[in-house]
C-alpha positions as CSV (number, residue, x, y, z in Angstrom):
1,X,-9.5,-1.6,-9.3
2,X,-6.1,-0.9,-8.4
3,X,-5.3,1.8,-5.7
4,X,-2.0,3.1,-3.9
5,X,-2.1,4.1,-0.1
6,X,0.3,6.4,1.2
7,X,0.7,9.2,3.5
8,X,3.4,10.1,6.9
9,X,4.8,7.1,8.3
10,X,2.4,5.6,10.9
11,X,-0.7,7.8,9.9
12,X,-2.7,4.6,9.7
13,X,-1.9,3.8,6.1
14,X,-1.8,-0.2,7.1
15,X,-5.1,0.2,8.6
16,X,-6.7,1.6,5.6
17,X,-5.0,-0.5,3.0
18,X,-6.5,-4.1,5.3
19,X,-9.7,-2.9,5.6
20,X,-10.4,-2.1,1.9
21,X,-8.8,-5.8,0.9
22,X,-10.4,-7.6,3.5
23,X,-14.1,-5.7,2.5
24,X,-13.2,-6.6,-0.5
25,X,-13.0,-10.2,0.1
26,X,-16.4,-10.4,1.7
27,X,-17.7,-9.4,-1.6
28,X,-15.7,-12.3,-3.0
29,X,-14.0,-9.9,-5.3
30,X,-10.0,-11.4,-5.9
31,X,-7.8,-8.9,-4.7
32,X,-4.0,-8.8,-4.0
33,X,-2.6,-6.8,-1.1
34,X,1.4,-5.6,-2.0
35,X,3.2,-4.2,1.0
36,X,5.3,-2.1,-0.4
37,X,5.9,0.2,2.9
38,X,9.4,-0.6,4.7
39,X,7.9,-0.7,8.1
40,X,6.0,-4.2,6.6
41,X,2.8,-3.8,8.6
42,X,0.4,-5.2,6.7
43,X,0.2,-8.3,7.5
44,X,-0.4,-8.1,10.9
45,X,-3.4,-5.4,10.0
46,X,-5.0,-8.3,8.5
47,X,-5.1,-10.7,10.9
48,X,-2.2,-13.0,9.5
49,X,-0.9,-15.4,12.6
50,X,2.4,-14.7,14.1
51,X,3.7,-18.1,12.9
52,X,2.4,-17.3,9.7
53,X,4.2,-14.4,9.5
54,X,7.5,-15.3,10.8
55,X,7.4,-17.7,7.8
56,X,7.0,-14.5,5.3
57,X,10.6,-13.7,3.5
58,X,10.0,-10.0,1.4
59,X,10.8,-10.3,-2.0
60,X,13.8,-8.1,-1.6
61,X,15.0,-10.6,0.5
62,X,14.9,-13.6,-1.8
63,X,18.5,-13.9,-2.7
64,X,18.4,-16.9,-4.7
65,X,15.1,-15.5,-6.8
66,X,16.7,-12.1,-7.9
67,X,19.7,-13.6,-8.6
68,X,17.8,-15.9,-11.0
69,X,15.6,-13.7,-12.7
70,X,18.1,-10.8,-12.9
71,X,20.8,-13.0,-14.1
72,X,23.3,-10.7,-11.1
73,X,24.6,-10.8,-8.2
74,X,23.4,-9.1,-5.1
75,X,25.9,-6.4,-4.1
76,X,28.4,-6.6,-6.6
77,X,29.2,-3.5,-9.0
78,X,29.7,-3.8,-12.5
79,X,27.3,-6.2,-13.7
80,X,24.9,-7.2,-16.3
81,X,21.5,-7.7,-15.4
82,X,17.9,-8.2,-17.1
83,X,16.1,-5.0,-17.0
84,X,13.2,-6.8,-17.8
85,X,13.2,-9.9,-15.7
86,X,10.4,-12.8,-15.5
87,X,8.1,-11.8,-12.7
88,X,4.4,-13.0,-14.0
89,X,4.7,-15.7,-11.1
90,X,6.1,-14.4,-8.4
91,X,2.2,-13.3,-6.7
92,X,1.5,-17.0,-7.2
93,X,4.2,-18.2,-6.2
94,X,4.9,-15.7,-3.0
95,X,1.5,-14.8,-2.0
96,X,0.2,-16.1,1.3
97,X,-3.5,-15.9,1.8
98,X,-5.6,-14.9,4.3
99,X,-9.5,-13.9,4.9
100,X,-9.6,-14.4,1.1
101,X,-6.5,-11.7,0.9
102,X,-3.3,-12.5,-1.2
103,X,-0.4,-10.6,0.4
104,X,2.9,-10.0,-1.4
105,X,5.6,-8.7,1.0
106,X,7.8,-6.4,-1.3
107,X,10.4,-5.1,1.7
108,X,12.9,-2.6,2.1
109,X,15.9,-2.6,0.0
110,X,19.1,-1.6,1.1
111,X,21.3,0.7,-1.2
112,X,23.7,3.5,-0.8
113,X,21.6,6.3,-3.1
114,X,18.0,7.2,-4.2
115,X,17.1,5.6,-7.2
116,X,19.8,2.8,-7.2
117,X,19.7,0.4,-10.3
118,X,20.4,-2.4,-8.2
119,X,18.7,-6.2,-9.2
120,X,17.0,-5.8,-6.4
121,X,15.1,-2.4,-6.5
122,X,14.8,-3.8,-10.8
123,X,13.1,-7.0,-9.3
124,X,10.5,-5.2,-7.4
125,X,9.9,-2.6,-9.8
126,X,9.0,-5.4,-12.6
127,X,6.9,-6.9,-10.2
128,X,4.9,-4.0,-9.4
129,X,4.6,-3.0,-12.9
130,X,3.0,-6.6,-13.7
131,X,0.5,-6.8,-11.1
132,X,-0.5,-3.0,-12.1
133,X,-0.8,-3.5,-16.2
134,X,-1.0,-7.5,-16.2
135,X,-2.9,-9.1,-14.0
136,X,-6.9,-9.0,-13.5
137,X,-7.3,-9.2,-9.6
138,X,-8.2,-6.1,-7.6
139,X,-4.8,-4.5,-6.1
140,X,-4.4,-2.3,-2.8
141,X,-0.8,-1.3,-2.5
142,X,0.2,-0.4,1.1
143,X,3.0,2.5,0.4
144,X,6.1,4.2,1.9
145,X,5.4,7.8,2.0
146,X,6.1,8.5,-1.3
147,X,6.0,6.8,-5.0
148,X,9.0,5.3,-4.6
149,X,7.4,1.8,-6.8
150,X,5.6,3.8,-8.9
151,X,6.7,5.2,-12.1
152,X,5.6,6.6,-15.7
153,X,4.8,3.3,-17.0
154,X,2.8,2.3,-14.5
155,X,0.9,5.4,-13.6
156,X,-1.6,5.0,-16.2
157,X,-2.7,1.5,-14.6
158,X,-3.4,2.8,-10.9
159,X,-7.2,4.0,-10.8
160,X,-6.1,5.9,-8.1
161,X,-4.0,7.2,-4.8
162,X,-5.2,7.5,-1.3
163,X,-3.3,10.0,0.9
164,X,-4.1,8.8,4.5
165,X,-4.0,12.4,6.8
166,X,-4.2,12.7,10.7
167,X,-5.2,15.7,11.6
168,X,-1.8,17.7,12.5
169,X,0.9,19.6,10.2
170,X,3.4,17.2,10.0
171,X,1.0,15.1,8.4
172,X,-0.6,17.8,6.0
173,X,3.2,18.9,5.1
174,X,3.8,14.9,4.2
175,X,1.2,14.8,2.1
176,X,1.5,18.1,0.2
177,X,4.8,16.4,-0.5
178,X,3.7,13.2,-1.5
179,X,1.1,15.5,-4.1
180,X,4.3,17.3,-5.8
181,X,6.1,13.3,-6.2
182,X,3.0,12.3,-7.5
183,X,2.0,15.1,-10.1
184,X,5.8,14.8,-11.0
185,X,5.3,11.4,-12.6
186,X,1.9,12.4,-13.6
187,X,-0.5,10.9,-11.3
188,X,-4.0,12.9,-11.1
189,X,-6.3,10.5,-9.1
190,X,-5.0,11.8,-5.7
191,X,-7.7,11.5,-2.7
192,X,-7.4,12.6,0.4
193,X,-8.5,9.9,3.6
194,X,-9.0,12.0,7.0
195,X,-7.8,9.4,9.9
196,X,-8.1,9.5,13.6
197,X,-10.6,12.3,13.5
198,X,-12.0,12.7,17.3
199,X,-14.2,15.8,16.8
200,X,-15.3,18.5,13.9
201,X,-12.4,20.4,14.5
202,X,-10.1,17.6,13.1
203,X,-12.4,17.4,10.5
204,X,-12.2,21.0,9.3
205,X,-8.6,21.1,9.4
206,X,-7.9,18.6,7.2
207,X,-10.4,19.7,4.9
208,X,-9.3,23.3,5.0
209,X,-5.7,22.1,4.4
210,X,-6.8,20.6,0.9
211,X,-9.3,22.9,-0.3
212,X,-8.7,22.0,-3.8
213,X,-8.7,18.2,-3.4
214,X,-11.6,15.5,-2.5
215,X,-12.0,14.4,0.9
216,X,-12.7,10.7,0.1
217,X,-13.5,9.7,3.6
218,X,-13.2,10.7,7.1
219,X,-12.5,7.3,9.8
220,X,-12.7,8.3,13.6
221,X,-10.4,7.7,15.9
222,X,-10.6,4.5,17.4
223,X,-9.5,2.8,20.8
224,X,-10.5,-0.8,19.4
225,X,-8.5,-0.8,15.7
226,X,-5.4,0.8,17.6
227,X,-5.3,-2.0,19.6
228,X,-5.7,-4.5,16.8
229,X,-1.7,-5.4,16.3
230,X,-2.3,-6.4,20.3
231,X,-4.7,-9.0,19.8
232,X,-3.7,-10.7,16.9
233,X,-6.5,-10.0,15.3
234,X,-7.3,-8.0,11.5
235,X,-8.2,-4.3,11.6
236,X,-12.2,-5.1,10.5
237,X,-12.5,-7.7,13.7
238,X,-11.4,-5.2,16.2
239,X,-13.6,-1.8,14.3
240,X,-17.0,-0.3,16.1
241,X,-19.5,-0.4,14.1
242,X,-19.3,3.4,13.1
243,X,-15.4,2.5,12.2
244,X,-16.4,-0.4,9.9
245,X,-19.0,2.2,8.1
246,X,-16.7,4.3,7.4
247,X,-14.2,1.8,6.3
248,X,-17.3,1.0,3.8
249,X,-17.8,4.6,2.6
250,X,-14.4,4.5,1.4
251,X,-15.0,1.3,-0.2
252,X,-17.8,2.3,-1.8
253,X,-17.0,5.8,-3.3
254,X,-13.9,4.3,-4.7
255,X,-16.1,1.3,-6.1
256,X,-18.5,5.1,-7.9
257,X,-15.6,6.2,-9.4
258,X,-14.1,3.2,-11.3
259,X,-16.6,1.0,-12.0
């Protein structure tokens, strides 16, 4: 199974993405986690140790490995590079693990326009294309807000994209965006994930904001998760019982659909 997560920035889209790999771990199923969202959360929504993380250098930060497998130079203009460079190694390779989760940091990459050919941004969309059509292990991709890493060729591989919604417009209008991007390169399999729900009211507006699209899940609001990052500890160690269910619900409708 191999599903995007995107959504407004700071809608919870961390939270979701490390508590469907780790559930997935407890069922012993393999899956890689890909932190492809510029704010670089995701490790710290699983649980990973500071010192753990400080050790964690995003791919498009790894000079010395996209200068090798692009055969160019990091910001220099004018160059030949590989458009299809080696990347089946680099989850192996780069992966930490923790609580039975790989995690690939991707990182942000700086350039001076949308859509940059740069060996970096090449690099990373390589990689992401190999561990969507190559590789065998369950895949939760934590996104910007937006498809930025996804494209055509790799559409076809993704069982699926979660739009994480709190309920408030700025978060419904992020999301009707994120639709448009998404049909554009001819994704279907969009899902709607209703976060930080604190009564039926929140409920109904999300859902009355999509009325043509599945609600997948609804997870309430929660004191305990929030406070996760604070304590060092993953997103499922912090979540109430209710939270965790619901955090399951997900898990399991998405486990109905592509079985």
């Amino acid at each position: 199974m191999k599903i995007a997560i995107s959504g407004k920035g700071g809608v919870g889209k961390s939270t979701l993405a490390a508590a469907l790999a780790l559930l997935m771990a407890e069922k012993k199923i393999k899956v890689l986690a890909l932190d492809s969202d510029p704010a670089a959360n995701l490790a710290v929504a699983l649980g990973v140790p500071e010192e753990t993380r400080k050790k964690i250098v995003p791919i498009a930060m790894q000079k010395a490995l996209i200068e090798e497998r692009t055969g160019a130079k990091i910001k220099q203009y004018g160059q030949m590079f590989k458009l299809n460079p080696e990347v089946s190694d680099i989850a192996a390779k780069f992966a930490i693990n923790h609580n039975g989760v790989s995690l690939i940091v991707v990182g942000a990459i700086e350039k001076g326009g949308s859509g940059c050919a740069c060996p970096e941004n090449i690099l990373i969309r390589a990689l992401v294309t190999d561990l969507i059509l190559h590789k065998n292990e369950a895949l939760i991709m934590d996104m910007e807000a937006g498809v930025e890493h996804l494209g055509r060729a790799t559409v076809s591989g993704v069982d699926g994209m979660l739009i994480v919604v709190e309920p408030g417009q700025r978060s419904v209008d992020c999301a009707k965006a994120i639709i448009g991007m998404a049909h554009d390169i001819g994704l279907k399999k969009l899902y709607i994930v209703a976060n930080r729900v604190t009564c039926h009211e929140d409920e109904t507006f999300v859902k009355n904001s999509f009325p043509d699209r599945e609600i997948l899940g609804t997870i309430l609001f929660s004191q305990e998760v929030r406070k996760s990052d604070m304590t060092g500890k993953s997103v499922l160690e912090c979540a109430e019982p209710e939270t965790r269910k619901s955090f399951e619900s997900i898990l399991n409708n998405l486990e109905r659909m592509f079985k």
